[in-house]
C-alpha positions, -999 to +999 in steps of 0.1 A: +030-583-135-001-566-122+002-572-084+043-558-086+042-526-069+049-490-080+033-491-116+005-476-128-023-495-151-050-478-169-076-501-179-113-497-190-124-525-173-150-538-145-135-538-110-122-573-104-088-578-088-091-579-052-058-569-037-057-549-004-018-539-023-030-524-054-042-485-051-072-477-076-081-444-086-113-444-106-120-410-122-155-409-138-173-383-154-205-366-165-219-395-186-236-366-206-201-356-212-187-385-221-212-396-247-213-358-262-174-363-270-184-398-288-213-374-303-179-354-316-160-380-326-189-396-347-194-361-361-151-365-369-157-399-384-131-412-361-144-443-363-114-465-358-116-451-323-150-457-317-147-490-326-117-500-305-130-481-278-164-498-276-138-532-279-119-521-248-148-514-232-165-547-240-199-527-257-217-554-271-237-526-291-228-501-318-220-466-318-258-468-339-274-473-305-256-447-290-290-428-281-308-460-269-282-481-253-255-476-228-230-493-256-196-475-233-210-497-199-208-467-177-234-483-157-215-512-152-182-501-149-192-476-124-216-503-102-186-528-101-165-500-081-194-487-061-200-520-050-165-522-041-161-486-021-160-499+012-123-509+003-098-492+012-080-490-019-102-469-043-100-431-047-131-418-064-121-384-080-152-364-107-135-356-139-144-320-132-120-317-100-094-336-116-072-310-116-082-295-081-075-332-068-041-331-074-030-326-038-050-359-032-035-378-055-002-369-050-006-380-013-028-411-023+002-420-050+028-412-032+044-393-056+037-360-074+020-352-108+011-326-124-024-323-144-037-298-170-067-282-166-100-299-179-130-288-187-166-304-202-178-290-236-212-281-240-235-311-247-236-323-283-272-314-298-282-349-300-279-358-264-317-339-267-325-370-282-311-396-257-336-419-248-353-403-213-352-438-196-309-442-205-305-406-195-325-408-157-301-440-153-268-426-165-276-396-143-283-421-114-252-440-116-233-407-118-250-392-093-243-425-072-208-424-083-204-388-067-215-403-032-184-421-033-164-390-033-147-387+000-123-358-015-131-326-038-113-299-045-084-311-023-115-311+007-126-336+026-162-346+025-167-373+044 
């Protein structure tokens, strides 16, 4: 049962269970990123991943419009939290300081873990050919996404 305490879910989906009880941790990254290691995965032809991934992740595009189309819903997934952040329920951590958040977490979990360290590749060569308008918006969202942080590196922002 999703509302039972003490279990962790990972999920790819929209923000829509409204339950003071249930902690959310929503890690997000570069969107850059994050299409450059479909970019590598394409080049890997792993495409039974692709394909379930855009499934999870309700695309209702291809990985063909990969360049023209936000077919992972970054912009949607991310919006749905964002709209949600004056909740006290969601921890927004940046893939990037994932690792250096682990003080955070283990407080905001209440139990420890221990993460690896992760780190972005450089872009794939194609994300040069994103189209400009997808790019600016991607960059908005994450950009809006990162004014949600209220820790970084184990630091307090807000």
């Amino acid at each position: 049962n999703i509302f039972k305490k003490n279990i962790i879910i990972k999920t790819n989906k929209i923000f829509n269970i409204d339950n003071p009880e249930i902690k959310y941790i929503f890690i997000f990254r570069d969107p850059l990123a994050i299409l450059t290691s479909m970019l590598h995965k394409i080049d890997n032809n792993e495409s039974s991943f692709i394909s379930n991934h855009l499934k999870h992740l309700r695309s209702k595009y291809t990985i063909n419009q990969i360049l023209e189309k936000d077919i992972l819903n970054y912009k949607s997934m991310s919006k749905s939290f964002i709209e949600n952040k004056t909740k006290n329920n969601i921890l927004f951590i940046d893939f990037n300081s994932l690792k250096k958040s682990e003080e955070v977490l283990n407080e905001y979990l209440g139990f420890e873990i221990s993460l690896p360290e992760l780190n972005d590749k450089e872009y794939h060569p194609l994300i040069s050919k994103l189209d400009s308008r997808l790019k600016h918006s991607l960059i908005e969202t994450y950009d809006e996404l990162r004014n949600c942080l209220v820790y970084e590196d184990n630091q307090v922002l807000k």
